[in-house]
VEXDREN-2710 file (C-alpha; in Angstrom, 1 decimal):
% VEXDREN-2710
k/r/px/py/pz
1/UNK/-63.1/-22.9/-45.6
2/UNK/-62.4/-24.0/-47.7
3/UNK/-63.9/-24.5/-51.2
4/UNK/-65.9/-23.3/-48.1
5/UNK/-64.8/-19.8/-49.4
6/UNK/-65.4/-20.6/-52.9
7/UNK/-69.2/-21.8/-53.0
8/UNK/-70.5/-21.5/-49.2
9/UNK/-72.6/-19.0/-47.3
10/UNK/-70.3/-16.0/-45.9
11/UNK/-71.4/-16.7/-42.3
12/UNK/-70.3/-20.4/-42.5
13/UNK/-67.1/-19.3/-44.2
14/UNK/-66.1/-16.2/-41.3
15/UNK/-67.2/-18.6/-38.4
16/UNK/-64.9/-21.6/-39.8
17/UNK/-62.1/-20.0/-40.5
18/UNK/-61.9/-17.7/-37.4
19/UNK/-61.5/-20.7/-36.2
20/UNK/-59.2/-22.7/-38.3
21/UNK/-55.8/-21.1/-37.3
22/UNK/-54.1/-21.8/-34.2
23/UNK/-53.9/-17.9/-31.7
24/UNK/-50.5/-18.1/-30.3
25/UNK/-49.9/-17.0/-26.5
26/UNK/-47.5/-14.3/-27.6
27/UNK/-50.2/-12.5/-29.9
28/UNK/-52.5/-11.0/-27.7
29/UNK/-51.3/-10.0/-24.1
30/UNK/-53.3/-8.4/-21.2
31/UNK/-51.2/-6.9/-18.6
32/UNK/-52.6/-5.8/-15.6
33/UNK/-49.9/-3.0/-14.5
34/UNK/-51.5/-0.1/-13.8
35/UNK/-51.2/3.3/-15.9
36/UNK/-50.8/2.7/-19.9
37/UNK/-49.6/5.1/-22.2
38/UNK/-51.2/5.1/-25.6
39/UNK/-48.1/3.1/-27.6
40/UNK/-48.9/0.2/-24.5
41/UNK/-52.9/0.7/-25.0
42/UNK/-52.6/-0.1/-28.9
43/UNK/-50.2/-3.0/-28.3
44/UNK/-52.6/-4.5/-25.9
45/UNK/-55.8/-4.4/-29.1
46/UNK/-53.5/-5.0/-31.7
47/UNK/-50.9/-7.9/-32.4
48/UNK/-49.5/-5.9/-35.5
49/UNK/-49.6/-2.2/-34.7
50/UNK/-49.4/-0.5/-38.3
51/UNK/-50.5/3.4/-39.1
52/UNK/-53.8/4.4/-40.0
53/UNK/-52.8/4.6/-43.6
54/UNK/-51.2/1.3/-43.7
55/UNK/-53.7/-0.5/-41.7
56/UNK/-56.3/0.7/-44.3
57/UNK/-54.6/-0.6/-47.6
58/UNK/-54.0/-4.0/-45.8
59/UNK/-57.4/-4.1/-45.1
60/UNK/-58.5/-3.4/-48.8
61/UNK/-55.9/-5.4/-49.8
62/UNK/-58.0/-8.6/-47.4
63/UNK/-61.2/-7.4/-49.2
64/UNK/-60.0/-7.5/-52.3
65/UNK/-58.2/-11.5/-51.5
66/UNK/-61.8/-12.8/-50.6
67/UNK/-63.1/-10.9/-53.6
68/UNK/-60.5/-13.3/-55.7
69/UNK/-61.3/-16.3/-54.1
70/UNK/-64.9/-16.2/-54.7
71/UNK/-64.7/-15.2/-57.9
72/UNK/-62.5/-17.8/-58.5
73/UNK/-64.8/-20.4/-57.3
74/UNK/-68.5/-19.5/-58.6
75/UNK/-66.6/-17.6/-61.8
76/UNK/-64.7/-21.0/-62.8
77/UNK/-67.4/-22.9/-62.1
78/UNK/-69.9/-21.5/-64.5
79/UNK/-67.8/-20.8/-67.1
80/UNK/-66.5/-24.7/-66.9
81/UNK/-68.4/-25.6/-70.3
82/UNK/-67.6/-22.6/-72.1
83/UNK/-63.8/-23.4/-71.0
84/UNK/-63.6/-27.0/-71.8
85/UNK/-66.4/-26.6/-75.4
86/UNK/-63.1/-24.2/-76.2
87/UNK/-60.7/-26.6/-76.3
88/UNK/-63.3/-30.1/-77.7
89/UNK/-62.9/-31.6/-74.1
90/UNK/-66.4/-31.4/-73.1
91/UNK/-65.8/-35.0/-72.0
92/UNK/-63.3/-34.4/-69.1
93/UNK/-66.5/-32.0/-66.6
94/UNK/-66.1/-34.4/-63.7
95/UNK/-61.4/-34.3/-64.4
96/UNK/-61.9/-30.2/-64.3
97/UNK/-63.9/-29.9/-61.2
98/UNK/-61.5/-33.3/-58.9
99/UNK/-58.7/-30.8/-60.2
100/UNK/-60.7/-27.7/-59.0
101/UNK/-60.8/-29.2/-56.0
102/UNK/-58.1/-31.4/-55.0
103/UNK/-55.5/-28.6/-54.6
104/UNK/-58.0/-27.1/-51.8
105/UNK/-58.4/-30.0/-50.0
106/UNK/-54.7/-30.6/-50.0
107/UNK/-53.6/-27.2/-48.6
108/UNK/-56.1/-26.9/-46.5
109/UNK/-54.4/-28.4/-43.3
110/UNK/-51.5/-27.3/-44.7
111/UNK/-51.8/-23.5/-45.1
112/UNK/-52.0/-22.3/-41.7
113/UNK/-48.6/-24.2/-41.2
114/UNK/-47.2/-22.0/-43.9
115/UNK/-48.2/-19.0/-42.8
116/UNK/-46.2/-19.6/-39.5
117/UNK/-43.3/-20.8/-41.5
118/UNK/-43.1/-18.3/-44.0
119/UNK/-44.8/-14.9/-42.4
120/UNK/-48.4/-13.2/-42.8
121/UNK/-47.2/-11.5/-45.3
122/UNK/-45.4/-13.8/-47.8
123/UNK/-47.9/-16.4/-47.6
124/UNK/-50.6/-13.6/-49.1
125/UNK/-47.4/-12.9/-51.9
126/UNK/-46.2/-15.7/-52.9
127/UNK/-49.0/-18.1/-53.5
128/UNK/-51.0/-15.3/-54.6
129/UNK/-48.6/-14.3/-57.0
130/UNK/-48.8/-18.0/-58.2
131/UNK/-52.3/-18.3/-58.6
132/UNK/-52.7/-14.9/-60.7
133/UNK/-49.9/-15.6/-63.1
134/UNK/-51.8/-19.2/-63.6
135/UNK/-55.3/-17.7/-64.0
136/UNK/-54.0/-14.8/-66.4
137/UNK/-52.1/-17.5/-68.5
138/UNK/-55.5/-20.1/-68.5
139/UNK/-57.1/-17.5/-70.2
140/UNK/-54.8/-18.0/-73.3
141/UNK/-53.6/-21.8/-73.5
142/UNK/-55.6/-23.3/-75.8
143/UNK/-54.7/-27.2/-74.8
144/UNK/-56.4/-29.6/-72.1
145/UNK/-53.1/-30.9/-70.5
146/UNK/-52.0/-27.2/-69.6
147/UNK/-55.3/-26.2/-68.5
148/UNK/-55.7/-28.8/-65.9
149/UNK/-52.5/-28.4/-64.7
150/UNK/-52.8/-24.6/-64.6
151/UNK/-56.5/-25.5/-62.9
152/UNK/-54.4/-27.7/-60.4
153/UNK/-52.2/-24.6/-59.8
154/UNK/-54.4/-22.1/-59.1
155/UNK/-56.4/-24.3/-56.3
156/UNK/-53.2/-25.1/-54.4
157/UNK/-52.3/-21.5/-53.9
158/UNK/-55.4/-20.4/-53.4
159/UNK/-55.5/-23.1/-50.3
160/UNK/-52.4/-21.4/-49.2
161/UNK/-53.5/-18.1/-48.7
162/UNK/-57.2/-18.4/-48.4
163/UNK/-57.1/-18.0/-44.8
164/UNK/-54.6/-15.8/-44.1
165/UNK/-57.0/-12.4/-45.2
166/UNK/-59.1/-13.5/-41.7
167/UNK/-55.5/-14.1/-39.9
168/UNK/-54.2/-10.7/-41.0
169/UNK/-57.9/-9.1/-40.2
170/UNK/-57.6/-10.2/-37.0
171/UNK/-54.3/-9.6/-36.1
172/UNK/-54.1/-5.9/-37.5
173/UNK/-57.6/-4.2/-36.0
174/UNK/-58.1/-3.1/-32.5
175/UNK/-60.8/-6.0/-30.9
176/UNK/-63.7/-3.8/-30.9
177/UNK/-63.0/-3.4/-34.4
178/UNK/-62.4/-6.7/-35.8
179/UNK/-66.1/-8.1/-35.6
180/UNK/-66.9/-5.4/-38.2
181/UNK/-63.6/-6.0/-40.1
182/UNK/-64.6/-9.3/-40.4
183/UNK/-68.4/-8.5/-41.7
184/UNK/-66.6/-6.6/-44.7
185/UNK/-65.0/-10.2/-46.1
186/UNK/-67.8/-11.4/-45.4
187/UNK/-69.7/-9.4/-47.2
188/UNK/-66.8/-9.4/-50.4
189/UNK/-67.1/-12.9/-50.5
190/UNK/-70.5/-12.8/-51.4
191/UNK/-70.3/-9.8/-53.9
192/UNK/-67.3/-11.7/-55.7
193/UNK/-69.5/-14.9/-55.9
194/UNK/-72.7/-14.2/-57.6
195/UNK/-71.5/-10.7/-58.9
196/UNK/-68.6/-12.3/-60.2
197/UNK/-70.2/-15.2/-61.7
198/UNK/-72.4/-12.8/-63.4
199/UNK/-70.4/-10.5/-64.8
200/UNK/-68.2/-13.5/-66.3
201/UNK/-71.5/-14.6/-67.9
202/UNK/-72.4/-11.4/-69.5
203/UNK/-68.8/-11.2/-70.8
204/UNK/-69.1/-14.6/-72.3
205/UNK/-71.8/-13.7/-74.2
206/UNK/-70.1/-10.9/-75.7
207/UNK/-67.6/-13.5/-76.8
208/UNK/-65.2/-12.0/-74.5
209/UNK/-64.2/-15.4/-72.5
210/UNK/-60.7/-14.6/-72.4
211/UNK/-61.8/-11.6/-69.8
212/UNK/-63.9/-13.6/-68.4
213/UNK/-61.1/-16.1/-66.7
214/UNK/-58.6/-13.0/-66.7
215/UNK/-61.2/-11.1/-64.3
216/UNK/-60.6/-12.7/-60.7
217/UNK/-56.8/-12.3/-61.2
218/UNK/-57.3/-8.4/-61.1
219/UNK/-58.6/-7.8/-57.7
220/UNK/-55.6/-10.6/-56.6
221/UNK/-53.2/-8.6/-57.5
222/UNK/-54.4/-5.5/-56.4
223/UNK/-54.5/-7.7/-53.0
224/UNK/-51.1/-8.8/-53.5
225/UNK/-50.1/-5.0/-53.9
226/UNK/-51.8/-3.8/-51.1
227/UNK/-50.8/-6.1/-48.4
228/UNK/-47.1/-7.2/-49.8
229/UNK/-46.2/-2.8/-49.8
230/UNK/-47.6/-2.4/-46.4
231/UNK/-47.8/-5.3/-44.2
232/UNK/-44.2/-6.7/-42.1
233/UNK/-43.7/-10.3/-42.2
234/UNK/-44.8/-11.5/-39.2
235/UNK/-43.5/-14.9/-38.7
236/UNK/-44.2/-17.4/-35.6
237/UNK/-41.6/-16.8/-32.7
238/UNK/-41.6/-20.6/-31.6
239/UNK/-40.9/-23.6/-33.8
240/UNK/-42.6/-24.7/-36.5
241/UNK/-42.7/-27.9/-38.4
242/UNK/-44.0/-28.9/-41.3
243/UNK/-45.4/-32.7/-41.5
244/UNK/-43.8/-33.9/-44.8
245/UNK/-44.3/-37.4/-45.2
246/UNK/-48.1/-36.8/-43.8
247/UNK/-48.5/-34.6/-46.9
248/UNK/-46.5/-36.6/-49.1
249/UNK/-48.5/-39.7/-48.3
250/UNK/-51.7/-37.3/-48.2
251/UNK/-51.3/-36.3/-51.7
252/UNK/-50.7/-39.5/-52.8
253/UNK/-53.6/-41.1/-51.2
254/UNK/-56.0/-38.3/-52.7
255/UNK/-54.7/-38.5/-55.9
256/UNK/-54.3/-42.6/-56.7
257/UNK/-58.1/-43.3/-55.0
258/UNK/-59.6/-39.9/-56.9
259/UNK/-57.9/-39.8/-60.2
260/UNK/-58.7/-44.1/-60.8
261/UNK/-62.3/-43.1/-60.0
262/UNK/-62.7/-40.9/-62.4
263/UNK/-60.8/-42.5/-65.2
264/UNK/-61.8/-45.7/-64.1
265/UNK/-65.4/-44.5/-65.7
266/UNK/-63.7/-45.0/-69.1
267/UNK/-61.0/-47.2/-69.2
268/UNK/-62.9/-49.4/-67.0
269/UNK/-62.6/-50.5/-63.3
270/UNK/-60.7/-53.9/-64.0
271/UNK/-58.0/-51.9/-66.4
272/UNK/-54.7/-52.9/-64.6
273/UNK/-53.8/-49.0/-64.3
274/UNK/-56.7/-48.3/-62.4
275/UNK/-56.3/-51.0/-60.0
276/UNK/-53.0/-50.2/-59.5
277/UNK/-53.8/-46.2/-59.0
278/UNK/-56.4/-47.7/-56.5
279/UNK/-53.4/-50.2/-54.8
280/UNK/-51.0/-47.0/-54.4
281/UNK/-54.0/-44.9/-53.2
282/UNK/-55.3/-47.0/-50.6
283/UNK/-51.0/-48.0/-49.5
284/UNK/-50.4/-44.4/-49.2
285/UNK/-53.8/-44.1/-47.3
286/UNK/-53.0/-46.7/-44.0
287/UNK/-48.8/-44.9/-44.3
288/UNK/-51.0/-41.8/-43.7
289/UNK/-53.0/-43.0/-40.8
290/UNK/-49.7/-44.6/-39.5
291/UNK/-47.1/-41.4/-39.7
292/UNK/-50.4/-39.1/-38.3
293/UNK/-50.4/-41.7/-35.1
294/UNK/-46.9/-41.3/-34.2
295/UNK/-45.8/-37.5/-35.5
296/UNK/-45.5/-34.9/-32.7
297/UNK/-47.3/-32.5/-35.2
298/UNK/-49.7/-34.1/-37.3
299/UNK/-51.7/-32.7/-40.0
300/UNK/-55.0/-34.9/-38.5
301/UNK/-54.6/-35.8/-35.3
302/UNK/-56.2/-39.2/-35.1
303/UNK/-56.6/-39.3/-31.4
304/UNK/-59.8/-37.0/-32.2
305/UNK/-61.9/-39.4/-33.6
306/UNK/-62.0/-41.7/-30.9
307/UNK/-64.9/-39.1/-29.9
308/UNK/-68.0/-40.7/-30.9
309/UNK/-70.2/-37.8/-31.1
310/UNK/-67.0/-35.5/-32.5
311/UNK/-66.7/-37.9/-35.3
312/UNK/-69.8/-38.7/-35.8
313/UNK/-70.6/-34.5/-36.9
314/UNK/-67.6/-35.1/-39.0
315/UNK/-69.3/-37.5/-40.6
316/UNK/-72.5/-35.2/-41.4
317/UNK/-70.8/-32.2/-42.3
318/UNK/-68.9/-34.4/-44.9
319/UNK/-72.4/-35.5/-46.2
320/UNK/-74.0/-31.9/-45.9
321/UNK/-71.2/-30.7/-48.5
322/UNK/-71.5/-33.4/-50.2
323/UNK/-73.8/-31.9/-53.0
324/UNK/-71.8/-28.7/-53.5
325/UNK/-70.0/-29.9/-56.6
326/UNK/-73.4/-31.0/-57.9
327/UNK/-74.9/-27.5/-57.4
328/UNK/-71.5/-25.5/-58.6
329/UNK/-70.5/-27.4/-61.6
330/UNK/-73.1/-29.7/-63.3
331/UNK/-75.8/-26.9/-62.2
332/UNK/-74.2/-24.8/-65.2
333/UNK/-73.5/-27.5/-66.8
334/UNK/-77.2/-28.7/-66.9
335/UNK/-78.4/-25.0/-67.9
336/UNK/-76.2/-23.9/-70.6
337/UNK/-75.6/-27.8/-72.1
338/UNK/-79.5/-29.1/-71.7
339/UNK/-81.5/-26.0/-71.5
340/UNK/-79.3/-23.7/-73.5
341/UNK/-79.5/-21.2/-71.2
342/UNK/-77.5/-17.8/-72.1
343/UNK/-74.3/-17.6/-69.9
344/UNK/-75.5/-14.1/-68.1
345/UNK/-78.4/-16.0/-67.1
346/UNK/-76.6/-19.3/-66.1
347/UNK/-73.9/-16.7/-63.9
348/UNK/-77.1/-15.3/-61.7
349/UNK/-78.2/-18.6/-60.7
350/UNK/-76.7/-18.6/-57.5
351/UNK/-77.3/-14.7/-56.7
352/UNK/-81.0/-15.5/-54.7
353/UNK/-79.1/-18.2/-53.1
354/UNK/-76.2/-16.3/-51.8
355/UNK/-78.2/-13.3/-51.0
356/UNK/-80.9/-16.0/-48.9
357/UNK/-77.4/-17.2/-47.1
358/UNK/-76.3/-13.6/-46.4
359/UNK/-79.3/-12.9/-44.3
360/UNK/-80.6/-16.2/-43.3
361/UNK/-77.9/-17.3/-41.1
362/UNK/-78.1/-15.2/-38.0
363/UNK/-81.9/-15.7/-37.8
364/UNK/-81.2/-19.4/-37.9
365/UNK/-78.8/-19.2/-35.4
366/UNK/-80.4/-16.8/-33.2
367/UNK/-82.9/-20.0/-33.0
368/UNK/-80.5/-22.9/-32.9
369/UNK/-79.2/-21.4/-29.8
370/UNK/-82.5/-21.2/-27.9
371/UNK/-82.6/-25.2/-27.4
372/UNK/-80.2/-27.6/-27.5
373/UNK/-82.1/-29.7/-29.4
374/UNK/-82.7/-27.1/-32.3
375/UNK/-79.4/-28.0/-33.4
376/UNK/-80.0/-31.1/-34.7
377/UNK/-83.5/-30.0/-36.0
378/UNK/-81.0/-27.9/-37.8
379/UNK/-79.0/-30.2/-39.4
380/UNK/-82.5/-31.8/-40.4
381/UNK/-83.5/-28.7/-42.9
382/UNK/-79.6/-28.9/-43.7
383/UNK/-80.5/-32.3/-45.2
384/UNK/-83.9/-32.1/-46.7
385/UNK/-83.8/-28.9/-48.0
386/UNK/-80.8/-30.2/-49.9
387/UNK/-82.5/-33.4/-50.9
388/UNK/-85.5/-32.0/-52.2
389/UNK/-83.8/-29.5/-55.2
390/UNK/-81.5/-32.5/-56.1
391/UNK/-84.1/-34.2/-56.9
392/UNK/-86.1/-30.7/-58.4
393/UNK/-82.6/-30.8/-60.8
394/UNK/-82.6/-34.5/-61.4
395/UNK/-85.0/-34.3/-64.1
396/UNK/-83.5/-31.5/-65.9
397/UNK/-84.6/-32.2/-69.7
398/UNK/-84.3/-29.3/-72.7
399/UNK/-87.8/-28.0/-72.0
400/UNK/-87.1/-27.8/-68.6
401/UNK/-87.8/-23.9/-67.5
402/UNK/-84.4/-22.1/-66.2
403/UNK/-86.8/-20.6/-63.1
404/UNK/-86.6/-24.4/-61.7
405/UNK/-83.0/-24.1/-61.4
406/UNK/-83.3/-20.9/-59.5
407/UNK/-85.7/-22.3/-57.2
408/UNK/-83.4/-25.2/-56.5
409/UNK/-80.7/-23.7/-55.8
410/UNK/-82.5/-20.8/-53.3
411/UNK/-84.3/-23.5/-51.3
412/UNK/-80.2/-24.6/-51.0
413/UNK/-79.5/-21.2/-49.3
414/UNK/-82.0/-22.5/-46.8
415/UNK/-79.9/-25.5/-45.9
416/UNK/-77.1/-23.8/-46.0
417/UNK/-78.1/-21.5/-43.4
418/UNK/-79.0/-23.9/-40.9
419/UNK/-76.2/-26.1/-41.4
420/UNK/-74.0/-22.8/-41.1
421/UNK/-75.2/-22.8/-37.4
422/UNK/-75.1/-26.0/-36.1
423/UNK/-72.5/-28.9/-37.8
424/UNK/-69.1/-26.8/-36.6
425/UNK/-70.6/-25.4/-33.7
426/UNK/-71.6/-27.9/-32.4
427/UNK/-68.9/-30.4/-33.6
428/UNK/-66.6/-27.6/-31.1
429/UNK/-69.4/-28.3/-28.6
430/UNK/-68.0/-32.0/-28.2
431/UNK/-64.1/-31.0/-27.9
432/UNK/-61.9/-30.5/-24.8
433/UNK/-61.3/-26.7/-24.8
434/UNK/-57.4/-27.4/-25.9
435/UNK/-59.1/-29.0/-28.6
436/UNK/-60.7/-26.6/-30.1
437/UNK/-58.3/-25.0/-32.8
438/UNK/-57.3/-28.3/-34.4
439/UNK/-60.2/-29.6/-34.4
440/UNK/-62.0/-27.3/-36.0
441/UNK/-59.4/-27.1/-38.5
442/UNK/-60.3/-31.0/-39.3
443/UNK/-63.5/-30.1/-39.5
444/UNK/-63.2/-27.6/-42.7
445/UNK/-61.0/-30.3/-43.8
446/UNK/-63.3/-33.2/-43.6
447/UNK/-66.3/-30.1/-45.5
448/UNK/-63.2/-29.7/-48.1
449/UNK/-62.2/-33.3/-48.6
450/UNK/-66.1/-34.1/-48.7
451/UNK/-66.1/-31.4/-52.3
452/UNK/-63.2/-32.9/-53.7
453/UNK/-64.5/-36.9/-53.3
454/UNK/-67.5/-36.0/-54.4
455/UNK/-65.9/-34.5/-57.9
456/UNK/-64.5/-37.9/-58.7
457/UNK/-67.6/-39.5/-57.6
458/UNK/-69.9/-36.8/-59.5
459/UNK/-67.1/-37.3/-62.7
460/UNK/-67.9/-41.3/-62.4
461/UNK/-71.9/-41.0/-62.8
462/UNK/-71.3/-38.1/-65.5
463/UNK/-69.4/-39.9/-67.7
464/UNK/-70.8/-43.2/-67.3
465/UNK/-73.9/-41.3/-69.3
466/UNK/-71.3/-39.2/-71.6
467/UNK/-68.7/-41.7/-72.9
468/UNK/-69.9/-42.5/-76.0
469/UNK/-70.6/-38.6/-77.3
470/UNK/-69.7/-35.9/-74.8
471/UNK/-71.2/-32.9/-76.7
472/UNK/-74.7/-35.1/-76.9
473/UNK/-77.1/-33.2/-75.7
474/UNK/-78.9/-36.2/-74.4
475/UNK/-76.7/-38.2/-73.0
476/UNK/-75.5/-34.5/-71.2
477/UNK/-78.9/-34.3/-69.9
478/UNK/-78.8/-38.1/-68.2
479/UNK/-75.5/-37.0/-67.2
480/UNK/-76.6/-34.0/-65.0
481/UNK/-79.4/-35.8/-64.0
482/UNK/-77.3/-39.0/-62.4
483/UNK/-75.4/-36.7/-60.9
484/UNK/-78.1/-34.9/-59.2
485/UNK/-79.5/-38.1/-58.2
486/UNK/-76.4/-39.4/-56.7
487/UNK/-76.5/-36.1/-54.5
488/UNK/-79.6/-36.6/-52.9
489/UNK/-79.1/-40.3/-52.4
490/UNK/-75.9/-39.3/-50.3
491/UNK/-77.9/-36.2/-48.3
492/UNK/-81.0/-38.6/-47.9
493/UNK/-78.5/-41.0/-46.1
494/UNK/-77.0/-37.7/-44.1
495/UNK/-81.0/-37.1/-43.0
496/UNK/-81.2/-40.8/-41.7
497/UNK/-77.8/-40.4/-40.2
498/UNK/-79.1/-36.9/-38.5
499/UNK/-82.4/-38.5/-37.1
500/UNK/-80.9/-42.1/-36.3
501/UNK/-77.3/-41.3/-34.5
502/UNK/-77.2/-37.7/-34.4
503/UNK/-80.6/-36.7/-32.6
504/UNK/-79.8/-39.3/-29.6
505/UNK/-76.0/-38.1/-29.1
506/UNK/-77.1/-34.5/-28.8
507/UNK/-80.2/-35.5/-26.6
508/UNK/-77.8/-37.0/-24.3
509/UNK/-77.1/-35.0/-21.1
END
């Protein structure tokens, strides 16, 4: 889930990461011996048995995790220009959001590994711990360096212990129960996202940013609290191991190729640092492939994507989240910069199109599974409706009317609700049964990696318009507007890709 659980729909996000952590033999045992008494009967429906009282606070304390995340996401993302006009550094948009990013993307293969190592319950504490002693201290450092590093920060520990509220959710609830457990994060996700992102607006326009980028940090802690009093440490019985040289070399990879795109925009692409961020990058990138192909752990295992149609929807998820930086940062950008939008009103932009992905979703895939062939019809509104408000935003000028944005982004919700349905279903569709964990895990990581690319390549278009004067209003405007059109150049490709490749591998019997 990845950003997934920082801008997506809240179906999306519950189905993915149900599915992203591996269920261990020992955690859910049905014995077939006769007569139960009632200690046997609970440890049956429950992997972590905890009193009534307990259970509850952990399970506020889940709620109030995805509460933090979200806001985390849609709250940081709007309130990017306020944050960076703050500190004169209106020219580094496209640095804040690859750092916004990158950390996700890096822990997201990562974290489930770390929960095993470390225990349910510490991997909620101690990265979240992390990440709310860095968001309470961004709200007072006054200096670009420290803010991105503190940025950097907070998205690494959030991709540590975003998963783990589902994890614990599952493990702690009878069966029957966790279904509607799971309905309640989903649910907080939402309300953190665009209520969130609202409320940070209003108190930015009562001059009270520092609150603002304090506010997601309360309900962490209060998750912290909640779970670190009253959940054990459940750690994995068998063996774990963590692949360090995959993420050393991982790190490196995403950092050298991303970080030279984006500052390759200024310094230029010949500048002998660039090149040689780009050398190291791309190095690190084939040690990567190399390690994954011969570890007995990997973090991607590469034998996967010798399944054509498998890697093929890997491909088109990456494409279908393409745009989300587009929508979550220059979006704002584009509203409070260009149309001088208030920031109360730039916060509720994306409240139609999260309620829209609240309810759309299990329509759309009440429909997807009716036909086989819906699926990739699907993936077709996943495209075009994406396609069609990029190009809505690309021509975002100061007399542009604010109720354009809001349309854009709500016929979004659309595609998001379809593609909810149909990219990770169906990419699980195509896997061997004893496939299925890890590769849907590669699949959130392939939607993750796709957000955190497309910062750097967003950040290249954006300030190839905004070198020369980043607080221009004009050159702002052809800014957001490049970036919107790079968007829906990549998801037009995506809608080719769907109709051309996709449609005939899902046809196939």
């Amino acid at each position: 889930m990845s950003e997934c659980f920082l801008h997506l729909p809240s179906y999306r996000c519950l189905m993915s990461m149900m599915s992203v952590y591996r269920v261990d033999d020992n955690i859910i045992k049905i014995r077939s011996t006769g007569r139960k008494n009632m200690a046997d009967t609970q440890n049956i429906q429950v992997a972590i048995p905890l009193p009534e009282k307990k259970r509850k606070f952990v399970q506020a304390g889940c709620i109030c995790m995805m509460l933090s995340v979200a806001m985390y996401g849609l709250v940081f993302a709007t309130l990017t220009s306020p944050i960076l006009e703050s500190v004169n550094a209106m020219g580094y948009v496209g640095l804040f959001s690859i750092f916004s990013a990158l950390g996700l993307s890096i822990m997201t293969p990562i974290g489930g590994k770390l929960g095993d190592l470390i225990g349910r319950r510490n991997i909620v504490v101690i990265p979240g711990i992390i990440c709310a002693v860095c968001g309470i201290a961004f709200a007072f450092v006054r200096s670009l360096v420290p803010l991105m590093i503190l940025r950097f920060l907070i998205s690494l520990a959030q991709g540590a212990f975003t998963a783990a509220p589902y994890i614990i959710t599952g493990l702690i609830n009878e069966r029957k129960k966790v279904p509607k457990a799971m309905g309640m994060l989903a649910t907080s996700i939402a309300v953190g996202g665009f209520g969130g992102s609202i409320l940070a607006g209003v108190l930015t326009d009562m001059g009270m940013l520092k609150a603002a980028i304090i506010m997601p940090a309360i309900p962490l802690i209060a998750g912290v609290m909640f779970i670190g009093f009253n959940l054990p440490n459940q750690k994995n019985e068998g063996s774990v191991s963590l692949d360090i040289p995959g993420i050393i070399t991982l790190v490196i990879a995403l950092c050298g190729i991303l970080l030279s795109l984006n500052f390759g925009s200024s310094m230029g692409f010949a500048h002998p640092a660039i090149i040689t961020g780009f050398v190291i990058g791309v190095i690190a990138l084939i040690l990567f492939v190399k390690i994954e192909n011969k570890t007995n752990e990997p973090l991607i295992p590469m034998y996967l994507f010798k399944n054509k149609k498998y890697t093929v929807l890997l491909v088109i998820g990456f494409i279908c989240y393409f745009y989300q930086n587009a929508m979550n940062v220059y979006a704002p950008v584009g509203a409070l910069q260009v149309m001088k939008a208030s920031a109360s009103l730039t916060g509720a932009l994306q409240m139609p199109r999260t309620i829209l992905t609240i309810i759309l979703p299990t329509i759309a895939g009440v429909w997807v599974g009716k036909k086989t062939a819906n699926a990739w019809k699907a993936m077709v509104v996943g495209t075009v409706f994406v396609a069609i408000p990029m190009l809505m935003m690309a021509f975002t000028t100061p007399s542009t009317s604010i109720i354009l944005y809001f349309a854009a982004l709500t016929i979004t919700g659309i595609a998001e609700s379809f593609r909810a349905v149909s990219i990770t279903p169906s990419a699980q569709s195509a896997l061997e049964p004893h496939d299925m964990g890890v590769g849907t895990s590669l699949v959130n990581f392939a939607n993750s990696l796709a957000q955190t690319i497309s910062a750097a390549v967003f950040a290249v278009a954006y300030n190839a318009c905004t070198e020369s004067d980043p607080t221009n209003t004009t050159l702002i405007k052809n800014g957001v507007n490049a970036v919107f059109v790079v968007a829906a150049v990549v998801t037009v490709a995506g809608f080719i890709l769907v109709v051309t490749v996709i449609r005939p591998l899902m046809d196939e019997k």
